[in-house]
N, C-alpha and C positions, 0 to 999 in steps of 0.2 A: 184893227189888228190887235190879237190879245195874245199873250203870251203867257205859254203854260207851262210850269216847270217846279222841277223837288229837286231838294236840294239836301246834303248829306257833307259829315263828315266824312273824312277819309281813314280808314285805320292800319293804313300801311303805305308803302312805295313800291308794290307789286304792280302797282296800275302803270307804270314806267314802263316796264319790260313792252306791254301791252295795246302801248301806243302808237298810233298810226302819222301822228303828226305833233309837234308841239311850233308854238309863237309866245313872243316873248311880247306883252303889252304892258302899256302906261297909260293912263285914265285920269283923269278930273271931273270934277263935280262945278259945272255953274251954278246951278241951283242942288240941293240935298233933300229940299222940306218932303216929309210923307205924301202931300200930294202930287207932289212932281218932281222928278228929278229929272237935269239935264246933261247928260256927260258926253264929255268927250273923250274920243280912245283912238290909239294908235296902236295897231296889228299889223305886227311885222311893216310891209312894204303899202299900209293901208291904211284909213282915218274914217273914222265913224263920229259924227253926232248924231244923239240916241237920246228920247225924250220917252220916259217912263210914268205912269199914270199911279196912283196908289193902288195896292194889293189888294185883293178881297181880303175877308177877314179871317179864311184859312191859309193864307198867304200864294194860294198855289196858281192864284192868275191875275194878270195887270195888263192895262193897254200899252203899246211898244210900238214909237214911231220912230227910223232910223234912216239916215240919209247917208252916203259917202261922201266925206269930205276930203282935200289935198289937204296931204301930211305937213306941207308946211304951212296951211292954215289950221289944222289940227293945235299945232305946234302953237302957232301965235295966241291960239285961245285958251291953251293950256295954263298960259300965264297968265290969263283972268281967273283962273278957277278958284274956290274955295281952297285954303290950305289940305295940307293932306293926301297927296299924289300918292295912288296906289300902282304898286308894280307888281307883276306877277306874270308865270310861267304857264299858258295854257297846253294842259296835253289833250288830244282829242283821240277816246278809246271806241271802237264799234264794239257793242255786243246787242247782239240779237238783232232787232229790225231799227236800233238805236245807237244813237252816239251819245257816250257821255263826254260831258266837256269838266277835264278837273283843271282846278287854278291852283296853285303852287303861290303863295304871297312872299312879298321879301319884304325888306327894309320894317318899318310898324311891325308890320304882321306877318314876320319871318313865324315860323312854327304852323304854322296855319294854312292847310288843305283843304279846298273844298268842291264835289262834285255836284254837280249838275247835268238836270237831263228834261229836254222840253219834251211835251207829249201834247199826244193831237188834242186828249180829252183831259176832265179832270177823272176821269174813272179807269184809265186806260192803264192796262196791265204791261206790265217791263220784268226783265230779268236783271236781278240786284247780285252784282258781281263779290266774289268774298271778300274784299277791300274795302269794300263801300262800310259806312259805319253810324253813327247816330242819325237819324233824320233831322234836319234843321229847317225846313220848309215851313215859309213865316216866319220863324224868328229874326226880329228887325233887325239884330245886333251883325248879326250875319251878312247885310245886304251890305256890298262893297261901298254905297253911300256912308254908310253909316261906322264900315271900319276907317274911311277918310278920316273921319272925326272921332272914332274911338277904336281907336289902334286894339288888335288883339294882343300886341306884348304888354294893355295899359289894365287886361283885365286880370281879376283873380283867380288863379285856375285851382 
C-alpha cells in the first residue's frame, strides 16, 4: 500500500463555503522517527491506527498501513503518545474527479491550513482550486508528526 499525495497551503477560507463534509479529529504520535511513524487518530465517531513508512525523497509517496480501531481504545493509547496532541478541523471539498481533504489546526498550530490531495499516480494531473496556495509536498516541517513536536505558532514567520 503506498500512498500518494501534494500537499499545499491554503490562501484563503473560500474552501469552507465549498465543502461537502467536515470532522473534527485528535491524533498522536507513538512513534514520530522519519522512518516510521505510528499514529493514532480519532474521526468523529471512528479510530484509526495508521503506520506510515518514510517519504521518497520528493516527498510525494510513502507506504501506509491503517487498521480501525475502538475509539475507546483509540483513547487509552492516546495517553502513550509522544507529547504534542494535534487537533484539527477536516473539511472534505470535491473538485473534479478528486477530493481534497483540508485540515484546519487549533491549539500549537492555530493559524495553520493545510490541503491535501492523494492521486492514483505521481504524474497524474488535478485541477488546483483558487484557494489552494504554496506547494508544500515533502516539506518535513509540515507532516502533522513533526508539527506535534514543532508547533507552527513556535516558528518564525
Amino acid at each position: 500500500m503506498v500512498e500518494i499525495e501534494r500537499k499545499f497551503l491554503v490562501s484563503s477560507e473560500v474552501f469552507k463555503q465549498e465543502a461537502q463534509k467536515k470532522t473534527y479529529l485528535v491524533q498522536g504520535f507513538l512513534n514520530s522517527t522519519p522512518e516510521r511513524t505510528v499514529r493514532v487518530r480519532i474521526s468523529g465517531d471512528q479510530a484509526f491506527l495508521t503506520v506510515k513508512g518514510k517519504s521518497t525523497e520528493d516527498g510525494l509517496s510513502r507506504f501506509e498501513w491503517e487498521k480501525n480501531i475502538k475509539v475507546d481504545e483509540a483513547q487509552d493509547l492516546l495517553k502513550l503518545c509522544e507529547p504534542g496532541i494535534i487537533e484539527k478541523t477536516r473539511f472534505e471539498i470535491p473538485i473534479g474527479n478528486h477530493t481534497y481533504e483540508v485540515d484546519e489546526f487549533y491549539g500549537d498550530n492555530k493559524g495553520l491550513i493545510i490541503a491535501e490531495i492523494e492521486l492514483e499516480s505521481t504524474t497524474e494531473s488535478f485541477e488546483k482550486p483558487n484557494w489552494l496556495g504554496k506547494e508544500v509536498t515533502g516539506e518535513t516541517n509540515y507532516y502533522n508528526s513533526q508539527l506535534s513536536k514543532n508547533p507552527y505558532n513556535t516558528w518564525k514567520h
